[in-house]
C-alpha positions as CSV (number, residue, x, y, z in Angstrom):
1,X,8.5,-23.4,-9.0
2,X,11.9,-25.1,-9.6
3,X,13.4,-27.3,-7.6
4,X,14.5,-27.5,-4.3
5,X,12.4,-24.5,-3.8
6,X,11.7,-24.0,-0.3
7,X,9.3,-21.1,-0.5
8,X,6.8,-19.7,2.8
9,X,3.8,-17.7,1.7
10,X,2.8,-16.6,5.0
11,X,0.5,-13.6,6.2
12,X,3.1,-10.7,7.9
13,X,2.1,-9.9,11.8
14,X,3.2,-6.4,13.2
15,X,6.7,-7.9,14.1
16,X,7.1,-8.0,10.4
17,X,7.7,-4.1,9.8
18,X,11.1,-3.9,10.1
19,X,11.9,-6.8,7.2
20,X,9.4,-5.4,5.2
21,X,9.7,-2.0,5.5
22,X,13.9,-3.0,3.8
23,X,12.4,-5.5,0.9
24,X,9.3,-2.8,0.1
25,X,11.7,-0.1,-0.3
26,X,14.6,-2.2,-2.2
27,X,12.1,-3.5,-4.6
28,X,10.7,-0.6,-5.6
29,X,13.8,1.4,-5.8
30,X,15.4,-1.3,-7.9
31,X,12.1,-1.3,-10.4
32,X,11.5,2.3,-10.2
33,X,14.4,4.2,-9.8
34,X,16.1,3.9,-13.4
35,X,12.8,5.8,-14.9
36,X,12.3,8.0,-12.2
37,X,13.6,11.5,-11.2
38,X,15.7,10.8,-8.0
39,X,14.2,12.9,-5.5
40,X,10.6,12.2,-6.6
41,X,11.7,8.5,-5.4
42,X,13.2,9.9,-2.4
43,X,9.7,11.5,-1.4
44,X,7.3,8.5,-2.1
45,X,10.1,5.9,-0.3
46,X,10.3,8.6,3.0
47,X,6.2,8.4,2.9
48,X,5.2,5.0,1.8
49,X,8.1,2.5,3.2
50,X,9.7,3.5,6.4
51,X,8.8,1.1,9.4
52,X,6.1,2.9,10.7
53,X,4.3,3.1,7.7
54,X,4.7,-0.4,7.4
55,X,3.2,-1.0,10.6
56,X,0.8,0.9,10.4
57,X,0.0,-1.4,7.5
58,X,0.2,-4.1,9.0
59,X,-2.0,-3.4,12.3
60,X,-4.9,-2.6,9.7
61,X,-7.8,-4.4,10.1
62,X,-8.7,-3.6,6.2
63,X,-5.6,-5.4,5.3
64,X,-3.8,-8.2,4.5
65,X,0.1,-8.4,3.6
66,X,1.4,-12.0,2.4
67,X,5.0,-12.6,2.6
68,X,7.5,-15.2,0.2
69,X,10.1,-16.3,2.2
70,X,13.0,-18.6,0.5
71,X,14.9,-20.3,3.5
72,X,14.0,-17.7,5.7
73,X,14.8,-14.6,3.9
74,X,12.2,-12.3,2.8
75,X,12.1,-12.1,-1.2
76,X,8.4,-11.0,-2.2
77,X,5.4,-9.5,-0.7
78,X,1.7,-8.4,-1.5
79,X,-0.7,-6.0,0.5
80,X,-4.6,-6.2,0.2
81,X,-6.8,-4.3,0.5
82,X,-10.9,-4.3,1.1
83,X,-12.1,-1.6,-1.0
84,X,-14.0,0.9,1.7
85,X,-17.7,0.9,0.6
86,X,-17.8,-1.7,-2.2
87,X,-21.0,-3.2,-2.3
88,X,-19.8,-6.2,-4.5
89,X,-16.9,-7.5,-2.1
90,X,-14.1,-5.7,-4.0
91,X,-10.3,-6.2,-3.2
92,X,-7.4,-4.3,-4.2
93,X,-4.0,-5.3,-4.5
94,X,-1.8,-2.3,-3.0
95,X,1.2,-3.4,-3.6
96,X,2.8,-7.0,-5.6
97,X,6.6,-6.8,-5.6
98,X,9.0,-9.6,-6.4
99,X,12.7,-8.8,-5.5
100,X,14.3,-8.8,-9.5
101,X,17.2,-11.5,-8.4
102,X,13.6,-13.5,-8.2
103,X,11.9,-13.1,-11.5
104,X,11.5,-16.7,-13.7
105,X,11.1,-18.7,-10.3
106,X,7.5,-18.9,-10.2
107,X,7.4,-17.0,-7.1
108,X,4.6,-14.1,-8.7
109,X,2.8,-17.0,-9.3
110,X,2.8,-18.4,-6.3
111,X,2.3,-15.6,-4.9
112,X,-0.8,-14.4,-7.0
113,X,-2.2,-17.9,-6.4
114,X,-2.6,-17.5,-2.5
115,X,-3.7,-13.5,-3.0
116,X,-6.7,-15.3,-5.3
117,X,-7.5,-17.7,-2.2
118,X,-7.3,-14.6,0.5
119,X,-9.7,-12.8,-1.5
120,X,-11.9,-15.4,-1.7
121,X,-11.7,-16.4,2.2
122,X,-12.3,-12.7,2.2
123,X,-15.6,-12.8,-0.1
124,X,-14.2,-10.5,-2.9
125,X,-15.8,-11.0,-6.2
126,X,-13.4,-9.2,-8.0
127,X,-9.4,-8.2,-7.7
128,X,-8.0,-4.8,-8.7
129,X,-5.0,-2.8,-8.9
130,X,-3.2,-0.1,-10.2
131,X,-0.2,-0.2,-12.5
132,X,2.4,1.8,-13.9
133,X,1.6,2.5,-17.4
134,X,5.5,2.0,-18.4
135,X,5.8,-1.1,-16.6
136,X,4.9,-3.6,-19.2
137,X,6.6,-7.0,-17.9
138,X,4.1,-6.2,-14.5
139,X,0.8,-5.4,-17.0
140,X,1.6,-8.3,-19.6
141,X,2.0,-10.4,-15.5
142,X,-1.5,-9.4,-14.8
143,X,-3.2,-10.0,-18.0
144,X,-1.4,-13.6,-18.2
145,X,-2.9,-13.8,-14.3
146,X,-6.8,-13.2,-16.0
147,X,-7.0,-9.3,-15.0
148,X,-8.1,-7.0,-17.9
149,X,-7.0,-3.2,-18.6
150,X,-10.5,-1.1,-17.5
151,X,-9.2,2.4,-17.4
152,X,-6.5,4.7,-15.2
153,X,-5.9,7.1,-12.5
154,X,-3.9,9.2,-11.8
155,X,-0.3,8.0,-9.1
156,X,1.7,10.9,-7.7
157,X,5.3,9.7,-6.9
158,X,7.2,12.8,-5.3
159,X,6.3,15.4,-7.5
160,X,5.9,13.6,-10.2
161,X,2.5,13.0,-11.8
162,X,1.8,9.3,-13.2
163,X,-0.8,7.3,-14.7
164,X,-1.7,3.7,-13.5
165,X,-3.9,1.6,-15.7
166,X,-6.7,0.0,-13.5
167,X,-6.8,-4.1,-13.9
168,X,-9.5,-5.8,-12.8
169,X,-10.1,-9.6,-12.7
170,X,-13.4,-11.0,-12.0
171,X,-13.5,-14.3,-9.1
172,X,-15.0,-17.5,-9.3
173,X,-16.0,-18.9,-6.2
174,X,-14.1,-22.0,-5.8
175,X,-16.4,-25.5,-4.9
């Protein structure tokens, strides 16, 4: 982190919604929108980050969102999820956005660091998550982070057909 960093990584509450709902969407508009067809980011932003989806989010016993706050003001975020019938304790990360004004702070990090200790208060042996397969400063973050390329599947933004590679990291309990 630099310094005179005065970062919060805090887990949201309900009441959080609102903030998040503006930082979800303004992230992923900013790193999604110059390679994407307008109104297929239109679509997936209407669906996936209006309050109420955020909420409902949020409320969600199966999940966890941290938020990065710098001096109050909401600048990064990460949503877990406990993978429905995994018998090995499996944990995906849903979402990992840093605002872009943000990048070279440390704050993914940071970030990733406390994700690492949720999913091991939650008794995940192993991360995953799905990523674009053109967003190589976000893959080249994971592998740096110990997660390793193990396939795809298929991401539908609007109309609009992707592929995520699947990234998996293996955890070791801590002493």
């Amino acid at each position: 982190m630099t310094e005179g960093t005065t970062l919060t990584i805090r887990r949201a509450t309900p009441a959080d919604a609102a903030p998040l709902a503006r930082v979800a969407e303004k992230i992923f508009r900013d790193t999604f929108g110059p390679d994407n067809r307008d109104e297929d980011i239109e679509a997936y932003v209407a669906q996936a980050y209006g309050e109420e989806p955020q909420r409902r989010e949020l409320e969600d016993p199966n999940g966890v969102t941290l938020l990065v706050e710098d001096d109050g003001a909401l600048i990064a975020f990460a949503q877990l999820r406990l993978t429905s019938g995994s018998p090995h304790g499996e944990v995906e990360i849903a979402r990992f956005y840093v605002d872009h004004s943000q990048h070279g702070r440390g704050v993914a990090q940071a970030l990733m660091a406390v994700v690492v200790e949720t999913a091991h208060a939650l008794g995940a042996t192993k991360l995953w998550l799905g990523v674009w397969e053109r967003n190589a400063r976000a893959i080249a973050f994971y592998a740096k982070c110990g997660f390793v390329d193990t396939g795809s599947h298929p991401f539908l933004l609007g109309n609009d057909l992707q592929t995520d590679r699947i990234m998996v990291r293996t955890l070791v309990m801590p002493n």
